[in-house]
C-alpha positions, 0 to 999 in steps of 0.5 A: 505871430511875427516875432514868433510868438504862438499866436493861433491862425486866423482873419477878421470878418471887418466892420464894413462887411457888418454895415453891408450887411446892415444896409440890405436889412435897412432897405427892407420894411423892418424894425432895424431899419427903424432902428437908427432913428429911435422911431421904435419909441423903445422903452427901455425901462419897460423890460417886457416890450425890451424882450419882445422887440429885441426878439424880434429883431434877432429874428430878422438878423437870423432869418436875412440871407447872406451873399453866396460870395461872402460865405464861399469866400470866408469857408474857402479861406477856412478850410485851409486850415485843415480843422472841422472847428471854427470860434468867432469872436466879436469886437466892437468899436463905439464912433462916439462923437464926444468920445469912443466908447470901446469898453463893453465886457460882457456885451457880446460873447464867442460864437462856435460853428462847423467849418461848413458854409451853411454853419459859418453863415448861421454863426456870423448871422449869431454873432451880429445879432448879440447886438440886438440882444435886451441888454444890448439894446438897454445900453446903446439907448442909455448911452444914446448911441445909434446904430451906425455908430457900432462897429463890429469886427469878427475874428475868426480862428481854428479851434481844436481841443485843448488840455487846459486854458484860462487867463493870465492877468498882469498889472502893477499888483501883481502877476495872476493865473487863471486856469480850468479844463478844456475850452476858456468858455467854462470860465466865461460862462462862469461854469467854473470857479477856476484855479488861481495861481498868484505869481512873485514878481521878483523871482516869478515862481508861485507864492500862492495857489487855490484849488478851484470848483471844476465840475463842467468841461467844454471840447470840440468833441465830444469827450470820455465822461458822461455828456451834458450838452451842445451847443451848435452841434459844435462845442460840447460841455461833459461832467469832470469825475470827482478824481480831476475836479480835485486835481488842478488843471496844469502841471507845475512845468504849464504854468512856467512856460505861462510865466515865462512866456508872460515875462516875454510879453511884459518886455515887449507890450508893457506891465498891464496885459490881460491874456487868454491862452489855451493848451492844446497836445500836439505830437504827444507834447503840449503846446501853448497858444495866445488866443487874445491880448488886451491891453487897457488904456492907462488903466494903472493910473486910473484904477486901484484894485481891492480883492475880497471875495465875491459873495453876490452877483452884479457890478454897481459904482457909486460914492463910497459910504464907510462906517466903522463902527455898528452904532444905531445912529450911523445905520440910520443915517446910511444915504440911498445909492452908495455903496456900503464899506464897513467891518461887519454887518449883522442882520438888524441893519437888513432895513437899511440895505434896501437902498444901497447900491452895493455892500462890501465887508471887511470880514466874512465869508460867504455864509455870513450875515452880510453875503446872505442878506446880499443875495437875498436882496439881490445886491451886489456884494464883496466880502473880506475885504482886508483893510477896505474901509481904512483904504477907501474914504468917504464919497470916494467914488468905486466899482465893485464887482460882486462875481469877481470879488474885486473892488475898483477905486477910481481916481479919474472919475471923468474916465469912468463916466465917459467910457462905462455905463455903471459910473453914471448914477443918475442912470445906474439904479435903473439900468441895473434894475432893467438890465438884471430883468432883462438878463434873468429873463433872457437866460432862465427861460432858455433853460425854464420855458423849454418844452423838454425840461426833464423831470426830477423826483428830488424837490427843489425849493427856495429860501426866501424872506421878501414878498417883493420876490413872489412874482419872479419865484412864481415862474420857477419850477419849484416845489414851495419854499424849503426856508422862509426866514422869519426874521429878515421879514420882521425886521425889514418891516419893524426897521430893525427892531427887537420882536420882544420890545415889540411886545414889552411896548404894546405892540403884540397885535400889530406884530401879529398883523405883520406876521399873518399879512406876510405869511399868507402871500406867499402861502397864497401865492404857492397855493398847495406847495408846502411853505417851510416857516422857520420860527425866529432865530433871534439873538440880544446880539442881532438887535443892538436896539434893544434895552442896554441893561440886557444887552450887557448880560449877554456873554454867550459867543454862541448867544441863547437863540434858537428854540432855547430862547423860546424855553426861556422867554416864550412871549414871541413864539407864541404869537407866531404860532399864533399867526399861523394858527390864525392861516390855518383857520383861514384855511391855509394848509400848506403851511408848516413850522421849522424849529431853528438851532434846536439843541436837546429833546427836550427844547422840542418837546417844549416847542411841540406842546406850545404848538398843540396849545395853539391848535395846529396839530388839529389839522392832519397836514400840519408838520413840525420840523427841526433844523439839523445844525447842530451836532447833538442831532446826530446822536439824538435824531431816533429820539427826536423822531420819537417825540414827533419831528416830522421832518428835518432840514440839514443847515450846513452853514452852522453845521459846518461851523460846529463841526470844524470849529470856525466862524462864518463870520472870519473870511481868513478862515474860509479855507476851513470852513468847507462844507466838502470837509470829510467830518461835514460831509460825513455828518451829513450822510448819516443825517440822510441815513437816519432819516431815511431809517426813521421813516422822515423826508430830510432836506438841506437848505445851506450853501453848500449845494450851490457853493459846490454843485458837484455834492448834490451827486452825493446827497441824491444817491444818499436818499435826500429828498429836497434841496432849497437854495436862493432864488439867484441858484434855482436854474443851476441847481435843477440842472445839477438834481437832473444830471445826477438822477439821470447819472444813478438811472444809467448806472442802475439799468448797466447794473441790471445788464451786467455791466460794470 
């Protein structure tokens, strides 16, 4: 601000004031008081007890009283400023006696208040107690840190509301812009997928640009546009029509003022800066304002940046294990805890994956095998990797993390164990794995165990294959399980193996076993929520253990799989159905099938009959569908209806690829595989349409809706009747159904008013 920078006004609330504070809890019979001197016997491995201590003990925080004299003297200062607003934004310092340890991203977050005593007091208190959250409390005993040893600071600023703001991120890679509407929480809450403007750093002009996914907004105010929600009845977040979430959030002349402005700052503070800057209109002009400026401690000699795609959620650091080729002997030999690098992965490797820390691919986008099986599993995963595996070697040791896309190589591993809690392996899995409970627990149930949940008429249902999954999907408001892939369940408890070799070897029975045992969990576990069983998918393709002779047949790009290798070779269809007709005389009847990748009438019609030789039709409530992925069902779909499709589930991951010709499996050909394409888009409204015409529910269970929440206004208002996403999408997704049920509501009863 003195060199005449446009810094945003403001004064720190010191780390002295935190301990002062500190000390009239400590002299009180609590928790915290206990707290310093790891006399709570806190384990942190026990997620359950971590919720309810750290529960208790933001509840002490929150219930203590401040002194009239601190907060009359911070509301005074305030008030100065003239602005209704106000953001506190924490920052903490580690005194650790070996080192100090000040890298805590993602930790702590921003609090928004009133500028009025009473509001200031409850944002101060909210802000201290993130200390004492579960995840807060999971790292300080991991790094055996104690209290006292915490330094808070909170900076506390102005807030009005902005045009525009983001990130701008300079290093010795490159020069890179961050950008969406409104406040920078959208970005931090990961609301948004923002633009990204990639800068020359010779010439400083845009080489390079991406339209990002801007659906939510946040102001101070309360803004034209249909409202979502509140927070501190402070900071407001509103839908963004469809006109501006196709536009970008700056204008060409922003981002050089941003450039120019990062050229400045490169001059003075160095090469390596990571800014936060907003946009605010002042006079009818806009002006830009720095709001943070961070700069790493010699993090250019440390690290080496990689980007790909970020396909699932979660950071993991651990020895790298690279394989180039897809040879049976090398999967096997993948050891436990590494992070997997290698070109591809196909579905037959799912086994293996369990153990593994990470995965990152060279190729694929996000529907492909590698992204799907990820998020299934709950790892974290980049993919489209350019040229990973030949930049990084064996044993090397690497962070990735899979929201951002970014891989990190690190050359100093001794900087990393000391200063971040994932390069600690003999900690990381389970601090992960607590950490990650910890956090679904802390955030779904804001949302899931609130007594106001709104209704929803559209069915929300999961895909899903592991049983390990059953007890968290239990706790979802969900209407069943729209997709249970067959095929991830089998060969993740035959280690990979090929279901007809299966057979061929004398073990029909203990697939059948398997099939029945893994069915019927979750068929027990949803009770009378109806349970989708798509049948195997299979291609000689996915299954390299199979026999080499047939293998070397195989020339299909697209491979022989859905029901066409049941009309050829009908040997495992037949024990699936097999399995479930078994369920059903065991009186399970919220069981149903779903026909994968069916391509002409008659492939069903063969399905159908083999259904009601296996005796399922017997029972009323048994439904067949049919996966719509392929095009040939636009134009048959009435007949297929006519043959006995009882239902149909859109997959827009193949249907995507079929109608704009590209490959999930290609990451540099992400850009055209965009479900939002006019021709997908197109398809999948006159599938909806058809369906409704034909008298039959119809469900769509891609990535599309979770990739692109802002499509689910469409499919709703076209008449879907269930969306099925991941586990990880529930909470976002149900959110969006609400939104959009509650939007075409409003916009019926204005047209009964008159109102346009």
């Amino acid at each position: 601000m003195q060199s005449g920078y446009p810094v945003v006004s403001g004064f720190v609330i010191s780390a002295d004031t935190w301990h002062e504070f500190l000390e009239t809890l400590h002299s009180s019979e609590s928790l915290v008081a206990d707290l310093p001197y790891s006399s709570l016997h806190l384990d942190v491995g026990n997620w359950r007890q971590l919720q309810q201590v750290a529960r208790r003990l933001r509840q002490e925080v929150m219930e203590a009283n401040l002194p009239s004299n601190w907060v009359n003297q911070i509301a005074e200062v305030a008030s100065t400023w003239g602005y209704q607003s106000l953001i506190l934004r924490p920052s903490v310092n580690i005194s650790s006696a070996i080192q100090p340890v000040d890298s805590i991203s993602g930790i702590l977050e921003s609090t928004f208040c009133v500028s009025h005593p009473q509001q200031i007091e409850q944002g101060l208190k909210q802000t201290w107690s993130q200390l004492f959250r579960a995840r807060s409390l999971l790292y300080w005993q991991k790094l055996g840190i104690d209290l006292p040893q915490i330094n808070l600071a909170v900076l506390v600023q102005p807030i009005e509301n902005v045009i525009a703001s983001g990130v701008l991120k300079i290093n010795k890679y490159g020069t890179e812009i961050q950008s969406t509407y409104g406040l920078g929480i959208a970005i931090s809450k990961g609301d948004v997928l923002p633009d990204f403007y990639y800068i020359e750093d010779k010439n400083k002009f845009i080489k390079e640009k991406q339209l990002g996914n801007k659906t939510i907004a946040y102001s101070v105010e309360q803004q034209a546009g249909e409202f979502v929600s509140n927070h501190n009845n402070c900071c407001f977040a509103y839908h963004l029509g469809e006109e501006k979430q196709k536009q970008y959030a700056l204008s060409d002349q922003q981002v050089q003022e941003i450039i120019n402005l990062s050229n400045q700052l490169v001059d003075k503070l160095g090469s390596n800066l990571t800014i936060k800057w907003n946009i605010i209109n002042s006079n009818q002009t806009s002006k830009l304002y720095i709001n943070k400026v961070n700069i790493p401690e010699n993090v250019n000699t440390k690290w080496q940046l990689i980007k790909g795609i970020g396909a699932a959620r979660g950071l993991a650091s651990a020895p790298a294990y690279v394989i180039l080729n897809n040879s049976q002997l090398a999967i096997k030999q993948i050891p436990k805890g590494v992070i997997l690098i290698t070109p591809t992965i196909t579905t037959d490797w799912l086994p293996r994956l369990n153990e593994v820390a990470g995965i990152v691919t060279e190729r694929g986008g996000l529907t492909s095998h590698a992204a799907i099986l990820s998020r299934e599993l709950g790892i974290p995963s980049v993919v489209s990797a350019k040229n990973v595996s030949r930049l990084i070697k064996n044993g090397e040791k690497i962070l990735i993390d899979g929201e951002k896309g970014e891989i990190y190589r690190l050359t100093n591993n001794e900087y990393l164990d000391d200063r971040e809690i994932f390069a600690q392996t003999q900690v990381k899995k389970s601090f992960l794995t607590t950490v990650q409970k910890a956090t679904e627990i802390s955030t779904s149930n804001n949302f899931f165990n609130h007594t106001n949940l709104p209704m929803i008429s559209t069915q929300l249902l999961v895909n899903v294959s592991q049983t390990s999954l059953i007890e968290k999907l239990i706790n979802l408001p969900i209407d069943g399980v729209g997709l249970l892939r067959s095929e991830l369940m089998i060969l993740n408890n035959f280690q990979g193996a090929n279901p007809l070799s299966l057979v061929l070897n004398g073990r029909k029975s203990e697939l059948l076993t398997v099939l029945c045992d893994q069915i019927e969990k979750f068929a027990r576990a949803f009770n009378h929520k109806p349970i989708f069983y798509r049948s195997l998918d299979w291609r000689l393709q996915d299954f390299p253990l199979f026999n080499k002779a047939e293998k070397s047949v195989h020339k299909s790009i697209l491979g022989e799989h859905g029901t066409l290798s049941y009309v050829q070779n009908s040997t495992v269809f037949d024990v699936e159905l097999q399995a479930l007709a078994n369920l059903q005389k065991n009186g399970y009847k919220n069981i149903h099938l779903l026909l994968p990748f069916v391509r002409t009438v008659e492939e069903f019609i063969f399905c159908r009959h083999k259904v009601e030789q296996a005796g399922l039709t017997q029972n009323s409530h048994f439904q067949v569908w049919i996966m719509a992925e392929v095009p040939s069902v636009l134009f048959l779909l009435p007949e297929y209806i006519k043959a006995g499709v009882a239902g149909i589930s859109i997959g827009t991951n193949d249907l995507s690829q079929l109608i704009l010709g590209s490959s999930r499996e290609d990451g540099e050909l992400s850009s055209v595989l965009d479900e939002r394409h006019p021709a997908v888009m197109t398809a999948i409204s006159q599938l909806i349409s058809m369906s409704k015409a034909g008298g039959i529910p119809c469900s769509i269970c891609g990535q599309a809706p979770v990739l692109y929440p802002e499509i689910i206004d469409k499919l709703i208002k076209w008449g879907i009747t269930s969306i099925s996403v991941e586990p990880e999408a529930v909470e976002n997704t149900y959110a969006a159904i609400a939104r959009a049920e509650q939007r075409i509501i409003l916009e019926a009863a204005r047209k009964q008013l008159g109102y346009s």
